[in-house]
N, C-alpha and C positions, 0 to 999 in steps of 0.2 A: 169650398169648405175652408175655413181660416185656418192661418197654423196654429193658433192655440187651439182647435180641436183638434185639430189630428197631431199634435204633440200628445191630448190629454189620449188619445185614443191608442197613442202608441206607449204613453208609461202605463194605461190600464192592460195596453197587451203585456206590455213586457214584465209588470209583477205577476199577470196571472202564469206566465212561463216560469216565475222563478219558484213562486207558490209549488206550481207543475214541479218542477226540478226539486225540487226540499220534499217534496212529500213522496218521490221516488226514492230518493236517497233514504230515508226515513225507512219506507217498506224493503227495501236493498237490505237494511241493518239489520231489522227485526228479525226477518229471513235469515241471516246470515247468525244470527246468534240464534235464532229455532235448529237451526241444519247443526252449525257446528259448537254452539257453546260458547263458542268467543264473545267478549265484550262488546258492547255497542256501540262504547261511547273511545275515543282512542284517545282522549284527556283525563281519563279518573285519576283521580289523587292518588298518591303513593305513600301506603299507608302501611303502619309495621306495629307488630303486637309483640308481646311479652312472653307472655306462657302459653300454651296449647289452646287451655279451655277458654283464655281472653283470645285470642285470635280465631279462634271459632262462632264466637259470638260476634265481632267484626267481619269475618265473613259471611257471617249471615245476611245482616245488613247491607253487604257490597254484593250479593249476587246480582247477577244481572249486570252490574257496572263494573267491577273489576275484581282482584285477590286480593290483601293484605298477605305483606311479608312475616314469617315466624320468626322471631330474634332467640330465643332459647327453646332446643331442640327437643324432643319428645325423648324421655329417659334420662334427661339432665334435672340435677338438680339445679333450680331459681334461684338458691343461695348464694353461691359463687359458679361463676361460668365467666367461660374465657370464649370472647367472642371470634367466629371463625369472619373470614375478609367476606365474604358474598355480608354477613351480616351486618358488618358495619358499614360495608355500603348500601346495605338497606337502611338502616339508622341516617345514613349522609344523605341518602338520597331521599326522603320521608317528609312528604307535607303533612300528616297529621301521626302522633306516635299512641297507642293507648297501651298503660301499663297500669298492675296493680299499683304499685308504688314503692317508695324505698324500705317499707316494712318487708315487703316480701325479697325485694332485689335490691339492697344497700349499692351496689358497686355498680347497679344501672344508670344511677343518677350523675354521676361525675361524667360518664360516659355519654348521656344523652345535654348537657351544658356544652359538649364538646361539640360530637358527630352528629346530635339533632337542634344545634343553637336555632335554625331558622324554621322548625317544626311545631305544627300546634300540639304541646304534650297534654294528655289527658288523665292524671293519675283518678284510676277508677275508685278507689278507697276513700279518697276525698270528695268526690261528687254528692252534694247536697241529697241525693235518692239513695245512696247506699245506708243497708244496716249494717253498721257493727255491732260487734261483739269484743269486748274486754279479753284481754286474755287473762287465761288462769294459771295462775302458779304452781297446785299443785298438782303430784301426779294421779292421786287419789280425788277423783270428779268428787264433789258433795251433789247433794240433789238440789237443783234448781228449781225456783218456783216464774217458768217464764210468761205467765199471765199476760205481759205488757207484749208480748210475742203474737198474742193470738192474732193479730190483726197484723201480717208483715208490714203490709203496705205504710202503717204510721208513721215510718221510723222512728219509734217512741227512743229505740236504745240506741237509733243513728245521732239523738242530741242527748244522750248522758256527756254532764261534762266532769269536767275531771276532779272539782269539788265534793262528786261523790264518791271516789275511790281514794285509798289511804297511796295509789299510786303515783294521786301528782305530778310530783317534781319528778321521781325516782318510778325506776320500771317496778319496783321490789319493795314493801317495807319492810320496815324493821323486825315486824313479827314476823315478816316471812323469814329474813337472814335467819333468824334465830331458833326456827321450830324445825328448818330442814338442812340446818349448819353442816350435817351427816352425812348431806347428797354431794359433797364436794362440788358444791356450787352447778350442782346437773341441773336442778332446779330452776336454776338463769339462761337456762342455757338460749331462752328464746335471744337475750339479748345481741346474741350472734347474728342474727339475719331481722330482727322487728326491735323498732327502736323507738314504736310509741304504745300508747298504751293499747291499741287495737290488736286484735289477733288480723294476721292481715289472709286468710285463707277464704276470701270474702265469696270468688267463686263458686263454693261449693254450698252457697243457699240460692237455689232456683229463684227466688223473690230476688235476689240480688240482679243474679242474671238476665230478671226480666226489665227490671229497672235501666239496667244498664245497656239495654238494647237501644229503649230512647234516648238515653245519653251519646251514644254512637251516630246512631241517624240524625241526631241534633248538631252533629261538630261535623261532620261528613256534609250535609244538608249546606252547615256556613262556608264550606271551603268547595263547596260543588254545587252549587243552589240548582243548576239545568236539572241534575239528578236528584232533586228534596224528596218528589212524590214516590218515588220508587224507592229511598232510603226509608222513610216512616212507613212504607203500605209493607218492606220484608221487614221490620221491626215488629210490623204490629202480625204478621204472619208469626214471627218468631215467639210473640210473647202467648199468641193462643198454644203455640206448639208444645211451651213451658207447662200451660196448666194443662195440656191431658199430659205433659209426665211426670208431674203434681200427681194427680189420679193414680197413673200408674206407679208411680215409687211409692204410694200409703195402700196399693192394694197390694204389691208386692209383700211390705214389711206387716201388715196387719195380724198374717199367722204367726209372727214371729214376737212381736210387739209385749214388751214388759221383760223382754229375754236381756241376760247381761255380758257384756262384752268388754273388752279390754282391746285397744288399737294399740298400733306400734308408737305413734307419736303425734301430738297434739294439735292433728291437721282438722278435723271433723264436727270442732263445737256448731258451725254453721249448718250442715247438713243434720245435725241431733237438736237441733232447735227448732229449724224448718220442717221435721218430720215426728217432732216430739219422738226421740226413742234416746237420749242419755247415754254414752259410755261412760261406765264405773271407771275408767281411768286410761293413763297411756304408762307405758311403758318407759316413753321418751317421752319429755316436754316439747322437743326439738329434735329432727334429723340431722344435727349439726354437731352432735356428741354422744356417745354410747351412755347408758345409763351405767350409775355405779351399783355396787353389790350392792348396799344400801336401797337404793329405790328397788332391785329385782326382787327382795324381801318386800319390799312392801305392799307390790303389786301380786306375788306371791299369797298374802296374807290377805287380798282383796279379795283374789281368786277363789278361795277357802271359804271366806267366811259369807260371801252375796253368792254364790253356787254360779260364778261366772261359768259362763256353757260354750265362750267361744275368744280365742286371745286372733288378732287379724295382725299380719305381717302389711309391710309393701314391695313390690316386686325387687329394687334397690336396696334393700337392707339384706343384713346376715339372717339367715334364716336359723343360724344355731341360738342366738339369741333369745327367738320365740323356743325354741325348743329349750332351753335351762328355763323361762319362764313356766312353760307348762309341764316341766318333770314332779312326779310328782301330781299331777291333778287330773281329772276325767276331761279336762276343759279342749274342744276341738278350735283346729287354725282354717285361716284362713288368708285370700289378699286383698286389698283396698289398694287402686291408686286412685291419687286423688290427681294425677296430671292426666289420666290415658298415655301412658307412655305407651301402650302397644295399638295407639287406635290412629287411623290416619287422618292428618290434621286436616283440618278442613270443617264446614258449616254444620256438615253430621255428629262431629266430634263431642259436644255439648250435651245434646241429652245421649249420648251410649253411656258416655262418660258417669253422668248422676243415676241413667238405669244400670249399669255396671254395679256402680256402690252399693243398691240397693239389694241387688240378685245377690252379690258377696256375703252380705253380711246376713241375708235369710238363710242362706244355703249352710251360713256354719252355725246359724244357733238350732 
């Protein structure tokens, strides 16, 4: 036999050994993340989320391959937060970052130029899939007519541009300064933490959520391609999981549905759009400022006159607050968070979190 066959005979033995050997090691892993839960892969990107309900939804997507780091903690406010060292070393150490954006976290941004200069950042608010919503000025809701809603998936109001709001240039116009001059500028107050014209509480419309599952598995997928299939197959697991709690958050609110409520402060337009059910107003424009005497009259007068049947706190705020709001009226309380601050972070987090909301706010009307 020549040496070029028995070379060819001994590279065909020797790949089919290494074939052999990779496909052990392969069932080794599989095994070993069935038994214990550990990851499979011991390269998954190192990845770090924002707030709870966004870090839930990235880990949805990295099951199986690894965890995302949480950079602000469950019962913190997103507004201002002072980062603890594990977190910044998570931020330094972060191949891909996904945050709301500086509407929600202003003082995230200088911070991630800094500690995530070499990170793929992802702000989820600006992603071509998201709907926004405008935010509203004031603290008394008017009734919406969201027609161009019914279909989320369009993003009809993710391309309103800013030619159609008197907001433009300025967060505020003029007729606003001037009709709520009273509120000692409580009324601005979003300007504290949201600095464009969106409301950035983008989270809390399940459509949002779902959208932004593919946008996760899509950045994940470019900085991990071995792991693509298994990023889009929990994505797409994820977004069925969304619409049965679709189902279940409108059969939840359905006995409830045409009832009028008043929240603590003006986190929830996305969730009362995605479920058609309006709050008459907030109390607070913003968690970044107590309301003045001024605005609690007014919400006061809300209460009276639409026969509101339920005012909602959230777990962080003064709770004597709601109680001078509802002195005075038959109207029952209740809590809304809109972070899960008492739910444990992780993939689960996401729909308790939106079935949470719903079960609240049935339970008090």
């Amino acid at each position: 036999m020549s040496c070029y066959y028995i070379s060819l005979i001994s590279a065909v033995m020797l790949y089919n050994h290494m074939v052999f050997r990779m496909s052990r090691m392969r069932l080794a892993l599989s095994l070993t993340v069935a038994l214990t839960g550990a990851p499979a892969f011991a390269d998954a990107p190192k990845v770090a989320a924002d707030i709870a309900p966004v870090h839930a939804l990235v880990a949805r997507v990295m099951e199986g391959v690894g965890a995302p780091d949480l950079i602000v903690q469950p019962g913190a406010s997103p507004h201002e937060y002072s980062l603890r060292p594990s977190e910044a070393a998570a931020l330094q150490n972060a191949d891909l970052v996904f945050w709301i954006g500086p509407d929600l976290t202003p003082w995230l941004g200088d911070t991630l130029e800094t500690l995530a200069a070499n990170a793929v950042v992802s702000a989820l608010l600006d992603a071509p899939e998201t709907i926004k919503l405008d935010l509203r000025e004031n603290a008394l809701f008017e009734a919406h007519d969201h027609s161009d809603h019914d279909d989320h998936g369009d993003k009809q109001h993710a391309d309103h541009d800013h030619e159609e709001h008197a907001h433009d240039d300025h967060a505020h116009d003029d007729h606003a300064h001037d009709e709520h001059a009273h509120d000692d500028h409580d009324d601005h107050a979003h300007g504290d933490h949201a600095h464009g014209a969106h409301d950035p509480h983008a989270w809390l419309s399940p459509r949002n959520a779902s959208n932004w599952l593919n946008v996760i598995a899509a950045q994940l997928s470019a900085a991990d391609p071995e792991n693509a299939s298994l990023y889009f197959a929990n994505a797409a697991e994820g977004r069925a999981e969304i619409e049965t709690l679709i189902d279940t958050v409108n059969a939840t609110l359905a006995p409830v549905r045409g009832g009028e409520f008043i929240v603590f402060h003006d986190a929830y337009q996305y969730f009362e759009v995605d479920f058609d059910f309006p709050a008459a107003g907030a109390i607070s424009l913003s968690d970044a400022s107590d309301p003045s005497p001024a605005r609690i009259a007014e919400i006061q007068g809300r209460i009276a006159d639409q026969a509101v049947s339920c005012v909602l706190t959230e777990p962080q705020f003064n709770p004597g607050l709601v109680a001078t709001v509802l002195d005075g009226t038959e109207a029952q309380t209740g809590i809304l968070d809109p972070l899960g601050s008492d739910l444990e972070p992780g993939p689960a987090l996401y729909p308790l979190l939106i079935g949470n909301l719903a079960t609240a706010l049935a339970a008090c009307m």
